[in-house]
C-alpha positions in Angstrom: 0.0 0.0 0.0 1.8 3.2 -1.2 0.8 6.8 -0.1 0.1 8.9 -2.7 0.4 12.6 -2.7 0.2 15.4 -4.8 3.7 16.8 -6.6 4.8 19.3 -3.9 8.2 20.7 -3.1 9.8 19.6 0.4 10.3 22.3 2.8 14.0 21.9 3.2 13.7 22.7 -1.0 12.9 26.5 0.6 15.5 28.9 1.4 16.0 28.5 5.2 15.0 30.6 8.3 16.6 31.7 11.4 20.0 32.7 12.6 23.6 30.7 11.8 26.5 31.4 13.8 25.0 34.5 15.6 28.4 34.8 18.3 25.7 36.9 20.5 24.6 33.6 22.0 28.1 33.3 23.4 28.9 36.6 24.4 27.2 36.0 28.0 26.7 33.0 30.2 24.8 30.4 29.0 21.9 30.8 31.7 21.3 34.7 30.5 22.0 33.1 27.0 18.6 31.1 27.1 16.6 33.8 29.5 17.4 36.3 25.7 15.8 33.2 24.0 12.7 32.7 26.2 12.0 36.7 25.8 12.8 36.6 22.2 15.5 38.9 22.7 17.9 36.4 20.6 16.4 34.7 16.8 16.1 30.9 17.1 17.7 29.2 14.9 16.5 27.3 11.4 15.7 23.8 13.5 13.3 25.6 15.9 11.8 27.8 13.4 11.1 24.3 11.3 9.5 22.9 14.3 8.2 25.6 16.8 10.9 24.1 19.2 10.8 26.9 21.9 12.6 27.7 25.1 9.7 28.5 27.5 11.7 28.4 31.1 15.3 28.4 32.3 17.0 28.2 35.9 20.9 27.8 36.6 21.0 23.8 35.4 17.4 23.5 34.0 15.6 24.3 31.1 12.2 23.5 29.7 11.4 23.6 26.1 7.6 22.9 24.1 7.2 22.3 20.7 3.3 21.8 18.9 2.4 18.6 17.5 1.4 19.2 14.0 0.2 17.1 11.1 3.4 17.8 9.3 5.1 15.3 12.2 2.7 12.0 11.1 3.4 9.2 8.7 0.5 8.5 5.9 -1.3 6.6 8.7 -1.5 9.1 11.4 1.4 7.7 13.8 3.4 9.8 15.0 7.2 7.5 15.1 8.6 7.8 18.6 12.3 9.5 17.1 9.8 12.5 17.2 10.7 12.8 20.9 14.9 12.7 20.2 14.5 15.5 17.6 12.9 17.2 20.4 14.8 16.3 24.0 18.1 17.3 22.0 17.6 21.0 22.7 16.3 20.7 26.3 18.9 18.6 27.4 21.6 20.6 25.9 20.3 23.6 26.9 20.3 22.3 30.7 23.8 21.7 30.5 24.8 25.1 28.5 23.0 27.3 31.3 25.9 26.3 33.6 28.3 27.3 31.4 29.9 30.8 31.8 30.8 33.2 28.6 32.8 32.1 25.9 31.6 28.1 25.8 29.7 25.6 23.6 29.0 22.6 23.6 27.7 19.4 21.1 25.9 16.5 21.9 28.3 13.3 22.1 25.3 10.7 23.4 21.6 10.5 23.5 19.2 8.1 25.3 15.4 8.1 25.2 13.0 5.7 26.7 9.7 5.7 25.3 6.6 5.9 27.8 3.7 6.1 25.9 2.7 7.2 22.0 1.5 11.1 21.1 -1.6 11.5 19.3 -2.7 14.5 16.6 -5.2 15.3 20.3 -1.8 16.1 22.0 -1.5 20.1 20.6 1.8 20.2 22.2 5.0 18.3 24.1 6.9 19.5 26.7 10.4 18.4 27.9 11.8 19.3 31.8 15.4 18.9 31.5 18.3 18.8 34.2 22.0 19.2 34.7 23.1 15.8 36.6 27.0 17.0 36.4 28.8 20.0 34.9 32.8 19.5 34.4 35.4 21.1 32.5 35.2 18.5 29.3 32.0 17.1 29.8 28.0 17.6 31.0 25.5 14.9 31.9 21.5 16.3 31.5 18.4 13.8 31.9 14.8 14.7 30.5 11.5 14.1 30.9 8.8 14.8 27.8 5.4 15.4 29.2 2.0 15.6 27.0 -0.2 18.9 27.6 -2.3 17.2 30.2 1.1 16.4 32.8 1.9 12.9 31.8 5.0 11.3 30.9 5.4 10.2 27.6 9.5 9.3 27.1 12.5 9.6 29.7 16.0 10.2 28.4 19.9 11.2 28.9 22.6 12.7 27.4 26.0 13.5 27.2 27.9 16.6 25.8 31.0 17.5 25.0 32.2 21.1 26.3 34.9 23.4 24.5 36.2 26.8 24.4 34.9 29.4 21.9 36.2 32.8 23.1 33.8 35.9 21.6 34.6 39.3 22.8 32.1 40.0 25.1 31.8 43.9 24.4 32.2 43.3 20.6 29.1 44.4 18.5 28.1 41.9 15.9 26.3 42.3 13.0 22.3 40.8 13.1 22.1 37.3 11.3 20.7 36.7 8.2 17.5 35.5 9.4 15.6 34.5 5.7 12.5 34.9 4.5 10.3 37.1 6.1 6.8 36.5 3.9 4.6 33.8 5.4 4.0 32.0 8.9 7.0 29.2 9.8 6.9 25.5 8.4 5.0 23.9 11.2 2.3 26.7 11.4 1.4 25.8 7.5 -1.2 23.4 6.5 0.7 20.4 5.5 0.2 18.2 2.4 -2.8 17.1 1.4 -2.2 13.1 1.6 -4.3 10.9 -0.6 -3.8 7.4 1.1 -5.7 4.3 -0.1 -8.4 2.8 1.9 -7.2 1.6 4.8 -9.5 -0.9 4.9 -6.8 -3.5 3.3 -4.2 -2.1 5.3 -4.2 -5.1 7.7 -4.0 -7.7 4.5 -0.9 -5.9 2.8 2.6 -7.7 3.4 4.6 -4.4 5.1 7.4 -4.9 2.5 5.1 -4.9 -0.2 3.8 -1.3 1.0 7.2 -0.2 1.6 8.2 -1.2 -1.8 4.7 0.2 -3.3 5.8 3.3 -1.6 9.1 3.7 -2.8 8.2 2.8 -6.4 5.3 4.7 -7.1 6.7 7.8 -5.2 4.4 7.7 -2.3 5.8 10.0 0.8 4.6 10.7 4.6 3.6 14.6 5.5 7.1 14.3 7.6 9.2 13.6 4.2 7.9 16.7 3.3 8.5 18.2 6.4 12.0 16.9 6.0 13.3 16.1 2.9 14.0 12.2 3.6 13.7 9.3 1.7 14.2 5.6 1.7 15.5 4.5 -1.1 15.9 1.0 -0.7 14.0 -1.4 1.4 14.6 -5.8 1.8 14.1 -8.1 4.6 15.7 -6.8 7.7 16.9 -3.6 5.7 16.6 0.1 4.9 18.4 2.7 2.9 17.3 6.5 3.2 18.9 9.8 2.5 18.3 13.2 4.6 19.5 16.5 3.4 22.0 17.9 5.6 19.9 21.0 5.1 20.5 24.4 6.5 17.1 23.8 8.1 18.4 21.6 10.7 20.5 24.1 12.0 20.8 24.8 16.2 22.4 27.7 15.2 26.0 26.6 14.5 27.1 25.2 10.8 26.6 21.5 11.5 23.3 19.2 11.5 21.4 19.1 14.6 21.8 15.8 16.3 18.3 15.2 17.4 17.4 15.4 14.0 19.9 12.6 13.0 18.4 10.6 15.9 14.6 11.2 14.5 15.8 10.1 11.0 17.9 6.8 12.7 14.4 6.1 14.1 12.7 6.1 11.3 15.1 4.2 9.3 15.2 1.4 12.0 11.8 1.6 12.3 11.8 1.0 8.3 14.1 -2.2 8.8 12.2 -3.7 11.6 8.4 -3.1 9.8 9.9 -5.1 6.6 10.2 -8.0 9.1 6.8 -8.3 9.7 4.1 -10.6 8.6 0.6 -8.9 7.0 -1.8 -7.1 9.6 1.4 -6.6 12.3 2.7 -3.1 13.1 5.8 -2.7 15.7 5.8 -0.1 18.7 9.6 1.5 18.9 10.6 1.1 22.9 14.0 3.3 23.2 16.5 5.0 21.2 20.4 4.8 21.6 22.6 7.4 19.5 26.7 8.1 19.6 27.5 10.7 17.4 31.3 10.8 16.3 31.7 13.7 14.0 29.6 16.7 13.1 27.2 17.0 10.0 28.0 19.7 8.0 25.5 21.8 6.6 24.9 22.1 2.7 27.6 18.8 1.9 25.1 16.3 0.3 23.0 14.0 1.7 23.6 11.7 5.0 23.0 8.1 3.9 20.9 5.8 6.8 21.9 2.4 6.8 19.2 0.6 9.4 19.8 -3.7 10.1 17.8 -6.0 12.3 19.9 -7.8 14.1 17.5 -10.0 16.3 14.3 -11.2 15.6 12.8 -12.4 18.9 8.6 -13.1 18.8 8.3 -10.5 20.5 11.1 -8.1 20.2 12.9 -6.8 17.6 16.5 -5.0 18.4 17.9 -3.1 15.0 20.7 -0.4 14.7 21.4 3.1 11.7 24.5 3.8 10.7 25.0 7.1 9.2 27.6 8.5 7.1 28.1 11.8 5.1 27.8 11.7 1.4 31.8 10.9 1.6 31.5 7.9 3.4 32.7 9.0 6.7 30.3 7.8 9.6 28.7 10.7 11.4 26.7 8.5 14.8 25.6 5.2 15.3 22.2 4.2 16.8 20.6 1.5 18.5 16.8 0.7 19.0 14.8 -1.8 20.4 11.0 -2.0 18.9 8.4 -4.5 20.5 5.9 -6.2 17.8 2.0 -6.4 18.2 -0.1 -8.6 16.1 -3.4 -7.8 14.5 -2.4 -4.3 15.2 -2.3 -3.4 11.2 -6.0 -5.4 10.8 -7.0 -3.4 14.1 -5.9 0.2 12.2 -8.0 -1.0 9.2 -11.2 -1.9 11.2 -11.1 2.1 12.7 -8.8 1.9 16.1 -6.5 4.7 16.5 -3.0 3.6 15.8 -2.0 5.3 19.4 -4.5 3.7 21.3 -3.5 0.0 20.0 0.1 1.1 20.7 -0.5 2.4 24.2 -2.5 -0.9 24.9 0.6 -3.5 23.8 3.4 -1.3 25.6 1.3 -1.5 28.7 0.5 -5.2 28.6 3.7 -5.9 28.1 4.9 -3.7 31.1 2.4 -5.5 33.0 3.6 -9.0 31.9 7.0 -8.2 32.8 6.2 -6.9 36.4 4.5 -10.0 37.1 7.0 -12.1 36.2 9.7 -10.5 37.8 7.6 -10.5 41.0 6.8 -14.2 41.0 10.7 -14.5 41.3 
């Protein structure tokens, strides 16, 4: 089953939005670094003005960031994939970290963790993630999250680690404003997003997932976040994916190299791609956590970044599968790591009417309740 759309362009096709490599943000400590950016007094940069990522509170080793749930964020089923969360926590967590930092410091995430709680739905109008310093050093930061839906409950836990360097700015120099784009027009994720034409869903539950992912692929089909983002799988087999990402301006945190939660939502995905060609007709897979080292920065504007997703166990009830990704010469930017737990009849369930959340929510919670109960009974 292939999702079919009209011909549009993809957003990262437009010129970008948002400030690269504005030295204000280092020209102060990082704590009144992030109050500018909660009163606006600073531009975001391209990845929050894609998203609506925005720093709503900040304290001396915490910061707390929301960003809407939109329509651009769902596949052609509704589903919003779990590495939504990573593309999120990145800038909480680092942020956490950076407000303990005096003038003249950056710092670049080396390690991210997430732990997924439960699955956002399009009746979730936005996410919120509560992050916290756990150790400051010379070299190195530790920050844990939690992501929170609109109504106070938790939805993924997660970590991270970040690397910490010198980057001396004059702090009395006076810097030219940023080229901030565009002006005409509301933001990406304030837009209606792409009309999708999707077959009936009625078969969904009879269609071999590899077939539909092949379908897909070769009659051009797309999600509204392939539009949002400019990725594509290219190649899909049994236990494998292939798919490219622009290392677009876009995905900018405001320096010249990819944002890394944005490499962690397009590992996801690309997993996620691997472990669905596994499955047998009417199954669909619930991702259960996300593990991503990143070993060298993304460039901006240097080709695409090539996703290589495996499964590498096939349990019958677990599937584990891991992304690398490389540059477009071949050098590996991060590794990743995922664990996805499978749920039968869920695809035939989607097809009869169920929201795809719902089922989801149901099968991570039995199987946090079968595991409780065998752990007790030892």
């Amino acid at each position: 089953m292939a999702s079919k759309q009209r011909k549009i362009a993809d957003i990262t096709d437009e010129p970008h939005r948002g400030a690269i490599g504005d030295l204000r943000v280092l020209q102060q400590p990082g704590l009144e670094t992030f109050r500018k950016f909660t009163h606006q007094e600073l531009p975001a940069p391209p990845v929050w003005r894609l998203t609506g990522i925005q720093a709503t509170e900040v304290g001396l080793g915490s910061a707390t960031f929301s960003m809407p749930v939109t329509p651009w964020l769902e596949d052609f089923v509704g589903v919003y994939w779990g590495g939504l969360y990573a593309l999120f926590a990145d800038s909480p967590l680092a942020a956490a970290i950076w407000t303990t930092l005096p003038q003249g410091k950056a710092l670049s995430t080396s390690e991210l963790t997430l732990c997924y709680v439960r699955p956002m739905s399009a009746e979730t109008p936005n996410i919120i993630g509560r992050a916290k310093t756990v150790h400051s050093g010379s070299q190195v930061g530790l920050s844990s999250v939690e992501i929170l839906d609109h109504q106070g409950r938790m939805l993924a836990f997660g970590s991270s680690r970040c690397l910490i360097s010198d980057f001396p700015v004059d702090k009395d120099a006076t810097f030219p404003e940023p080229d901030l784009g565009p002006t005409n027009g509301p933001d990406p994720y304030q837009r209606p997003p792409p009309e999708a034409h999707v077959e009936d869903l009625a078969g969904f539950g009879t269609v071999t997932p590899i077939q539909c992912q092949r379908d897909t692929i070769q009659g051009g089909g797309t999600h509204p976040v392939w539009h949002f983002t400019g990725y594509r799988v290219r190649a899909v087999e049994d236990g494998y994916c292939e798919a490219a990402l622009p290392s677009s301006p876009w995905f900018s945190n405001g320096n010249i190299v990819i944002y890394g939660g944005m490499l962690a939502w397009a590992a996801d995905f690309t997993m996620g791609a691997a472990v669905y060609s596994t499955l047998p007709a009417g199954d669909i897979f619930a991702t259960l956590d996300l593990h991503i080292r990143f070993m060298r920065p993304a460039a901006l504007d240097d080709g695409d970044i090539i996703l290589i997703g495996r499964v590498h166990h096939r349990g019958k009830q677990l599937r584990v599968a891991s992304c690398d990704i490389v540059n477009a010469q071949g050098k590996r930017l991060a590794m990743a790591t995922a664990s996805a737990l499978l749920i039968p009849d869920g695809a035939r369930q989607i097809s009869q009417g169920l929201p795809a959340e719902r089922i989801i929510a149901h099968a991570t919670e039995s199987m946090v309740r079968q595991y409780g109960q065998r752990t007790s009974s030892h």
